[in-house]
C-alpha positions as CSV (number, residue, x, y, z in Angstrom):
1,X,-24.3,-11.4,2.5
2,X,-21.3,-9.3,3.9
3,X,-18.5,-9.1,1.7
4,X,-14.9,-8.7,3.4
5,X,-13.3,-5.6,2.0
6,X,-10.4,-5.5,3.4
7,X,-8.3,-8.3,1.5
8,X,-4.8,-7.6,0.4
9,X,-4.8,-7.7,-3.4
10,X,-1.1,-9.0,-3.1
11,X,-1.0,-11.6,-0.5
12,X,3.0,-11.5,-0.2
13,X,2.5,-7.6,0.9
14,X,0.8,-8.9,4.4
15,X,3.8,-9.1,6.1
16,X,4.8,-5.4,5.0
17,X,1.5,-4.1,5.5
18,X,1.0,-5.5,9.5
19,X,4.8,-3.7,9.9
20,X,3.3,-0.3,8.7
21,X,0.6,-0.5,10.3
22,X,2.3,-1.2,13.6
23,X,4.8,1.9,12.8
24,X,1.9,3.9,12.3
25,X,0.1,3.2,15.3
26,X,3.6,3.7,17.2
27,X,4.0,7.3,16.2
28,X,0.3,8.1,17.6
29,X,0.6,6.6,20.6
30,X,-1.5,3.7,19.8
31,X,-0.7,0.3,21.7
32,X,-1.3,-2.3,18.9
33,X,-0.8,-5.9,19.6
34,X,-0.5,-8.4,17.0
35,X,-3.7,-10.3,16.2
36,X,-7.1,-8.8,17.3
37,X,-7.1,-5.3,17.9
38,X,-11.3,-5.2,18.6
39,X,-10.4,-3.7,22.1
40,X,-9.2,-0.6,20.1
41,X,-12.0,2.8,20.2
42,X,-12.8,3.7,17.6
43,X,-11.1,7.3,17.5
44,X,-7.7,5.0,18.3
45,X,-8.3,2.5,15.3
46,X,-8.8,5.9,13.1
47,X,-5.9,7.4,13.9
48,X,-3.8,4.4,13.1
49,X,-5.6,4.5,10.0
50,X,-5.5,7.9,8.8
51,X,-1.4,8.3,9.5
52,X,-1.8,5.5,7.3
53,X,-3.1,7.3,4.8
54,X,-0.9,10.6,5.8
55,X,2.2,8.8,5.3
56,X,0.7,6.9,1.9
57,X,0.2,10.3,0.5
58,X,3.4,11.8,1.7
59,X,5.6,9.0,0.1
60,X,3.4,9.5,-3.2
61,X,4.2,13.0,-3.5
62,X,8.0,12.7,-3.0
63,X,8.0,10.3,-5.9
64,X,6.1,12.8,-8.7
């Protein structure tokens, strides 16, 4: 059995987390489009996801 990891632990942050996502994906270049994004490659959809992750870290550091 597969097991969905990628839930939102706080369903009210959805809404928050699509509009990062899509920012993210805006400063790489990255034409998103809300809904199913399966057309993506895969070096597209990693990008999105590690400015994700760059911008995650950055605003963690700013608030030590």
């Amino acid at each position: 059995m597969s097991k969905k990891s990628n839930r939102i632990n706080i369903p009210e942050a959805r809404e928050a987390m699509d509009k990062f996502k899509m920012e993210a994906a805006n400063e790489v270049g990255v034409n998103l489009k809300q809904g199913y994004n399966g057309d993506l490659s895969s070096r597209e959809a990693g990008s999105v996801g590690g400015q994700m992750v760059k911008k995650m870290i950055e605003s963690y550091e700013k608030n030590l």
